[in-house]
Every structure is written in C-alpha cells, then in structure tokens.
LODO-369710 format. One record per residue (C-alpha): residue number from 1; residue in three letters; x, y, z. Coordinates in steps of 0.05 Angstrom, whole numbers. Last residue first. Layout:
NUM:Ala:X:Y:Z;
...
% end
This chain:
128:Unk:3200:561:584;
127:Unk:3146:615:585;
126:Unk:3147:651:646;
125:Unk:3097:669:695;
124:Unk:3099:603:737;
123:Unk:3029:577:758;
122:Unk:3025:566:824;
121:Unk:3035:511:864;
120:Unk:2977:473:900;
119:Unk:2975:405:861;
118:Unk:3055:403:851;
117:Unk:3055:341:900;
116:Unk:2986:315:924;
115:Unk:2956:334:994;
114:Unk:2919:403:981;
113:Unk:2896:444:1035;
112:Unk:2849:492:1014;
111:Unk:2833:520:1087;
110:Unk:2811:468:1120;
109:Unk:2738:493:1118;
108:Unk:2751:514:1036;
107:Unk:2774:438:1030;
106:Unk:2723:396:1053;
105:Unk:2694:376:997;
104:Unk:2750:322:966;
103:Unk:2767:289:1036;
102:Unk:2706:302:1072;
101:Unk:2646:264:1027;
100:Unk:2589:264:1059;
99:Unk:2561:287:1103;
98:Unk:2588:343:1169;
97:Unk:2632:375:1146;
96:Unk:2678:397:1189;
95:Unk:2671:455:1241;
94:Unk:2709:417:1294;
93:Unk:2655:425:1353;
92:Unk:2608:413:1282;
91:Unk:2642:347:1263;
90:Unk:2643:326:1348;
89:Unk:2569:334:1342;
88:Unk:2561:292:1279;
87:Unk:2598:236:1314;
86:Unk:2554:244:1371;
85:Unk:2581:268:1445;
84:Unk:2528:280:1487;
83:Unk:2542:345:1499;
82:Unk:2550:370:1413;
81:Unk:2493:337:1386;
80:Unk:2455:380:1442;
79:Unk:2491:434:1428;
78:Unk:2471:431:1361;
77:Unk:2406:419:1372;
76:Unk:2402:476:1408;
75:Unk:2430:520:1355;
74:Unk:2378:502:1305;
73:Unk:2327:520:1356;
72:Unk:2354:578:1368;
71:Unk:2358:604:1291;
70:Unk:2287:576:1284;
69:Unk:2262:616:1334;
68:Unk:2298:681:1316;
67:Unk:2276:674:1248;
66:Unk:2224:629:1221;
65:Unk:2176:580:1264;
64:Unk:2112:574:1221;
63:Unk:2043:569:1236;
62:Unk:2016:620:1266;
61:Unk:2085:676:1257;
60:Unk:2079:670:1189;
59:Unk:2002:665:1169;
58:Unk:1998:736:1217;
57:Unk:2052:770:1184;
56:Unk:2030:748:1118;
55:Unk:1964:789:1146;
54:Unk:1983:846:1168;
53:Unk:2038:861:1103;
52:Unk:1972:856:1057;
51:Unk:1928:898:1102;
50:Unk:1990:952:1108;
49:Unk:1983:947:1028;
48:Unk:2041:921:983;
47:Unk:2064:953:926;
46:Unk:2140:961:940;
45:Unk:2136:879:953;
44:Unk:2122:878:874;
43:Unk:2058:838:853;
42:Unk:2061:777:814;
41:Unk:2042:723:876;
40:Unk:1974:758:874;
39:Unk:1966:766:952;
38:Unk:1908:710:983;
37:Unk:1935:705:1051;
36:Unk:1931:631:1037;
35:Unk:1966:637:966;
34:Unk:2020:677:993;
33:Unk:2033:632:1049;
32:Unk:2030:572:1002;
31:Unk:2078:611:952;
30:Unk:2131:635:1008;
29:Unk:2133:564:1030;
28:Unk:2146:546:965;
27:Unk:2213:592:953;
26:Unk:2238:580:1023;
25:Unk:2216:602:1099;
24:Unk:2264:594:1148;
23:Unk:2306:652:1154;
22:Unk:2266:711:1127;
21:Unk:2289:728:1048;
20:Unk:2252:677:1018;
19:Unk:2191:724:1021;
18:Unk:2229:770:963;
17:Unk:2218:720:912;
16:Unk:2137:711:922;
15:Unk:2138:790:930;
14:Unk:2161:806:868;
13:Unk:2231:840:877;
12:Unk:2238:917:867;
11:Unk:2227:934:942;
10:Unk:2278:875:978;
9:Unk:2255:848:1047;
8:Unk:2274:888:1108;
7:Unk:2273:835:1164;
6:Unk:2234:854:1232;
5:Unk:2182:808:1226;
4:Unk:2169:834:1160;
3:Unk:2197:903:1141;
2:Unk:2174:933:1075;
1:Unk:2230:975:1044;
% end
C-alpha cells in the first residue's frame, strides 16, 4: 500500500479515487493535484513510482492543509465557538445538529426518539 503523509491509500483503486482518502482533500482536489504533478489520473495507486509519490507529497503539503492540520484547526474552531458561547457552539457542546432542520434529522444523535403515539412500536408477529 502506498503511504502518503502517513495514510495508507487503497492499491487496486485509481489513484484520482484513492487521493480522497487523506482528510481534507476531495474528489477535485485530488484531480488538480494530479494534474499539476502531472500523474495520468487512470493509473492504479499500486503503480505508482517513488518520483510520482515525491512529488504529490510535495503539491500536498505546499499548498494544502490536510490531515493533522486540518483536524486541529477544525477543532479550534470549535472550541472557539464553544468559549464564547455561540448558538452553534452550544449545538456542538450538546452534539446536536447543528443546521437545519433538528426535529425530523436529529434523531440518530438523540437516539431515535420518536414523539408520536404507536410511531416507535414494533411490528407484532402475529396475524390478527
């Protein structure tokens, strides 16, 4: 498995599917980077040179905060939302959604609760 900033990406999977893999970079970032470090965007990630791996390395960690960086970042704004008290700060302190509609698509976080009567039963196994 080629390792890319410390992430195995997948062997079988063409190379422009198996970039998506690293936190932070999505189906067309992996394209542009690809394109830059000029790597047929057909080829397996099995087949990949050292050369090839060196340089999406390089386009990656120039101009693009993915992984670790990102994943503390993220965090920090959380926090931040979270100290000085936002209304989307006090969703994630809860771990509520945190747009849109919370009544209806909210109900795997609180745990499938369902508030109409009969709604949640289940279904009886004989016929009546």
């Amino acid at each position: 498995m080629p390792r890319i900033l410390g992430i195995n990406i997948p062997d079988n999977k063409k190379i422009e599917y198996a970039l998506p893999y690293l936190y932070g970079i999505g189906h067309s970032t992996s394209i542009l980077v690809l394109r830059s470090a000029g790597i047929d965007l057909d080829k397996r990630a099995k087949d990949l040179t050292a050369d090839e791996l060196n340089k999406i390395t390089k386009i990656l960690e120039k101009s693009y905060r993915v992984e670790g960086d990102l994943r503390k970042e993220v965090s920090q704004n959380i926090k931040r939302l979270k100290e000085i008290g936002t209304w989307r700060g006090s969703r994630h302190a809860r771990r509520l959604p945190i747009h849109g509609r919370s009544k209806t698509n909210s109900r795997t976080l609180r745990g499938n609760v369902r508030k109409t009567m009969g709604s949640g039963r289940k279904a009886s196994g004989e016929k009546t």
